[in-house]
Residue, then its C-alpha position, 0 to 999 in steps of 0.5 A: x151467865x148462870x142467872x141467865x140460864x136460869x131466866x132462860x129456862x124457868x126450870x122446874x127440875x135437874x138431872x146431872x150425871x156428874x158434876x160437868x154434865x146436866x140438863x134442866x127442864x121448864x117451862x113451855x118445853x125449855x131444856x138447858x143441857x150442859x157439859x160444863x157444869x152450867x157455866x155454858x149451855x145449849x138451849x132449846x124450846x118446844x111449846x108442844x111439850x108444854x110444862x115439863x116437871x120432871x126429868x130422869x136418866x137411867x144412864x148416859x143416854x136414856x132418859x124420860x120427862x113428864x109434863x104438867x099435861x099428863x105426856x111423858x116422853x122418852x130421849x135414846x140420844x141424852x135429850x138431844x130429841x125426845x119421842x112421845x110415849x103412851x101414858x094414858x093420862x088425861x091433860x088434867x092428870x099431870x107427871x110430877x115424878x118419873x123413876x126407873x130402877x133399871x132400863x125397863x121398869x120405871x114408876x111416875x107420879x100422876x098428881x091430878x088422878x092421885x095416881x102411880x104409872x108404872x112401865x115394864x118396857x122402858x117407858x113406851x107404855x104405862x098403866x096405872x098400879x094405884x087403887x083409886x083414889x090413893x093420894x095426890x103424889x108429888x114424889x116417889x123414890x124405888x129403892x128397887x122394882x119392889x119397894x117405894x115410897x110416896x110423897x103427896x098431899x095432906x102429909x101423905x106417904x105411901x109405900x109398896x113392898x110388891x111393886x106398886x100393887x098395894x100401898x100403905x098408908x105410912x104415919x105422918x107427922x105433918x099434914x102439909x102438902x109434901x113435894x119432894x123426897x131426898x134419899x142417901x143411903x138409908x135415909x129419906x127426907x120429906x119436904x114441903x110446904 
């Protein structure tokens, strides 16, 4: 059952590519993959991943996780193995987010250096793209290579018109921790605490 699952895998986020197909990720490198819209799924766990937060899949078969250590790593075979990337953070810095705009140009979220990671290789490599200290950020949305915004502590949202070589601090109407944006279309929502 899907409760089962649930329990199973303590998921701390979701990918689906369509209604059918999908994978949690949580806990203690807990991943749940499905083709029947979770009605059945295929379970595994390895604790050296450790807390996976995040997951994102450019296409069917490409895709990335970050972790509450600060790893990121990358699957070619739609999460059926994973590969550790370069991510340079330290195990106090976590991924809270990670996005591509297409298979090589992809940004994260780093919480605990209030930091954004960017790649230009697919997400085998990542530097740092954030003046320090910026904000604590939860999570990020691209719209395309150039242009995104943040969301992160205190209310904070940034955004960047040139790729994330500098960020403006946006007005907020809120100084609660925001954790999490939904974008349809042209409109973004910010939600929280």
């Amino acid at each position: 059952s899907r409760r089962q699952h649930l329990l199973f895998n303590n998921p701390l986020a979701l990918h689906m590519w369509d209604e059918q197909r999908g994978i949690s990720v949580g806990n203690t490198g807990s991943m749940l993959r499905t083709t029947d819209g979770f009605r059945t799924a295929t379970g595994s766990s390895n604790p050296t991943y450790g807390h996976l937060n995040c997951v994102f899949f450019i296409n069917d078969t490409l895709g990335w996780v970050g972790t509450q250590s600060g790893k990121i790593y990358r699957s070619t075979d739609a999460g059926v193995s994973w590969t550790l990337m370069v991510s340079g953070q330290s195990t106090s810095n976590y991924i809270t987010a990670i996005q591509f705009v297409d298979t090589e140009i992809g940004y994260a979220s780093c919480y605990g250096g209030g930091k954004v990671l960017k790649s230009i290789d697919g997400g085998l490599t990542w530097t740092s793209i954030a003046p320090e200290p910026l904000v604590f950020i939860r999570d990020l949305h691209f719209s395309d290579a150039l242009r995104g915004i943040a969301v992160g502590h205190a209310g904070h949202i940034i955004r960047t018109t040139d790729g994330g070589a500098s960020w403006t601090f946006m007005p907020s109407n809120t100084t609660y921790n925001l954790q999490a944006l939904a974008v349809q279309g042209d409109h973004m929502v910010a939600c929280g605490w």
